[in-house]
N, C-alpha and C positions, 0 to 999 in steps of 0.2 A: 380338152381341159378336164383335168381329173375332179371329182368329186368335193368341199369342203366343209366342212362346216366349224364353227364355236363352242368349243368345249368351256362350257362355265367351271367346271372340277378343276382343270389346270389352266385356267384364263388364255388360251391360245388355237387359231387355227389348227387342226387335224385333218389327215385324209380319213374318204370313208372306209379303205379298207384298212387302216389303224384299227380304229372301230369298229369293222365288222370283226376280223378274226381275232386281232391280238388283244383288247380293250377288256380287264377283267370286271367292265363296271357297262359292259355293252346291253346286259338284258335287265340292267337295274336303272342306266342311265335315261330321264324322261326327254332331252335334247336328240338324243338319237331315235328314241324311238317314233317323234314325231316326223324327225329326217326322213330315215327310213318307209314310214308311214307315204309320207308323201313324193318317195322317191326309190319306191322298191324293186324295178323291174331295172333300173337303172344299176342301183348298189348290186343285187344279187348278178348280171352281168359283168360285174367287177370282182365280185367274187369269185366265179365260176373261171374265169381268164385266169384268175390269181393259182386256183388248182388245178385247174388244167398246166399251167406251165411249172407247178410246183412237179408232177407225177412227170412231167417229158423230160425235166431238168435229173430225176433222178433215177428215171427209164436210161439217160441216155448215159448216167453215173454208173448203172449196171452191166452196161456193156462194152465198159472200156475194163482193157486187160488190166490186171494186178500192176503188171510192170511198172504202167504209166502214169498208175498212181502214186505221186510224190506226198511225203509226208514233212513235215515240216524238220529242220535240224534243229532246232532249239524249241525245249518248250514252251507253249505260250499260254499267260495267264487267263483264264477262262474270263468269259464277257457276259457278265448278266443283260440278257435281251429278252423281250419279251415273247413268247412261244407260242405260237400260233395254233388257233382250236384247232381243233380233231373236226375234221371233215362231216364224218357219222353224226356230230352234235348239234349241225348247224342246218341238217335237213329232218324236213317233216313230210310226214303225208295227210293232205288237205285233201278235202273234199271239194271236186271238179265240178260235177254237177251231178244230181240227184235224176235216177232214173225214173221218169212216167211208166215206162212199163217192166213188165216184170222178167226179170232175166235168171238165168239158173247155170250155175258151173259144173257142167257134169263128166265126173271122172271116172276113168273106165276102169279095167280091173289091172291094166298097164301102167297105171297112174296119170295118162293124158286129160290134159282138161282141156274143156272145150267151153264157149260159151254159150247158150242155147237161148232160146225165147219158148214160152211156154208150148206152141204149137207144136213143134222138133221136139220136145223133151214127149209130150203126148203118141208122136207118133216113133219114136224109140223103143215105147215102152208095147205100143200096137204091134210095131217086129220085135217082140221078142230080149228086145237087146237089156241089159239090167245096167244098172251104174251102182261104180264100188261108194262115190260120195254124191251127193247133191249141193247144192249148196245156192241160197238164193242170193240174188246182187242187187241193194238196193242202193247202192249209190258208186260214179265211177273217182277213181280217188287217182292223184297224181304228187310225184314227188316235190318240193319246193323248199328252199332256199327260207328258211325262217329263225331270222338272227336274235329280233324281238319276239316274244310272246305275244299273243293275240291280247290277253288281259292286262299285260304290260301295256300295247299300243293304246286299249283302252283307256287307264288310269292317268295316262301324260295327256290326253285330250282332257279326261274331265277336270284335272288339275289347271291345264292352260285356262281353259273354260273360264273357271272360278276364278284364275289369276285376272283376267280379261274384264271378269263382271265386275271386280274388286277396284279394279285401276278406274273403268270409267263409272262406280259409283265414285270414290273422291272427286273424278273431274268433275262432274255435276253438283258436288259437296260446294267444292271452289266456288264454282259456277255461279250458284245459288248464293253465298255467301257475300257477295261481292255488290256493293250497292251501284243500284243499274245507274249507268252513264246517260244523265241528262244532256239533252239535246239545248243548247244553245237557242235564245229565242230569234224569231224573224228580224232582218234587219229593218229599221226604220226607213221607209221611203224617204228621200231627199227632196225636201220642196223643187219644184219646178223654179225656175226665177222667172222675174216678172220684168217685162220690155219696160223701160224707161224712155219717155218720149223725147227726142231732144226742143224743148222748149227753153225760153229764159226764164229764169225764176225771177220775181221782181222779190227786192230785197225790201222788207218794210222800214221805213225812216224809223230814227227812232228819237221820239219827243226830246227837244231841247230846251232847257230849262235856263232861262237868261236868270242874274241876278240883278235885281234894283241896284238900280243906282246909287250909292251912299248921300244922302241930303236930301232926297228925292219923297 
């Protein structure tokens, strides 16, 4: 599955080698350079596939006869597309790792260099032998694939950073703001009921009141 990511500039998915060669907004843009950033061995192998078949596609254009080259019968109206970096632009040499001991390039009067360690270089000079240059090596350096700038990859971190402290200070703005949700109080326990004995009730009479007699 190829590479994608979110281009905010043109609101739509892109591949990354859009991005890496053709994209003239590739070492300014901070979406890619955090991509890249955390997807580098990856992108630059996508790269590398990309020129490597770019040079076999037009090795093997060099070696087909004039004849067979057909050219078009009509001509046709030129296609603005977008032009893919120069190769040379897109490599650096980074520092591999820095040497503990002390190494020395010593070049003879044939122009061969050699790389020596101080002891060899000591005893070179014990026979006799001279060198046309010296030169000391204090760090081993190797070629790499470097689409983003170092201080670019920097500056899209420190920006996300602040974008990130910015977003969760308002959440806790909200947060804060928001009168806390009272807890509903304890329910009232419901009496027990109480056994009713089956007895009779006695009904109390209730006082009759006779009238006198009329004449009485």
């Amino acid at each position: 599955m190829r590479l994608k990511l979110y281009c905010n500039r043109y609101a739509h998915f892109k591949d990354a080698l859009v991005c890496s060669v053709s994209c003239v907004y590739r070492t300014r843009c901070h979406d890619f350079a955090l991509f890249y950033d955390g997807h580098r061995e990856e992108v630059d192998a996508l790269v590398a596939d990309y020129y490597a078949g770019r040079r076999e596609g037009e090795r093997r254009e060099a070696e087909r006869p004039p004849s067979s080259r057909l050219l078009p019968l009509a001509p046709v109206a030129p296609t603005v597309l977008a032009r893919p970096e120069e190769l040379r632009n897109l490599i650096r040499l980074e520092v591999k790792r820095k040497m503990t001991e002390a190494y020395y390039i010593w070049v003879d009067r044939e122009d061969r260099a050699e790389l020596l360690d101080t002891t060899e270089v000591l005893k070179r000079a014990e026979r006799g032998h001279k060198a046309k240059s010296i030169y000391r090596v204090s760090q081993e350096m190797e070629l790499r694939y470097q689409l983003v700038p170092r201080k670019r990859i920097e500056k899209a971190k420190r920006v996300a950073a602040e974008d990130a402290e910015r977003a969760e200070g308002r959440r806790t703005r909200r947060t804060s703001s928001r009168p806390a949700k009272q807890e509903p109080p304890p329910p009232v326990p419901f009496p027990a009921p109480v056994a009713v004995e089956d007895r009779p009730t006695a009904v109390a009479a209730r006082p009759t009141r006779r009238r006198a007699r009329a004449g009485k």
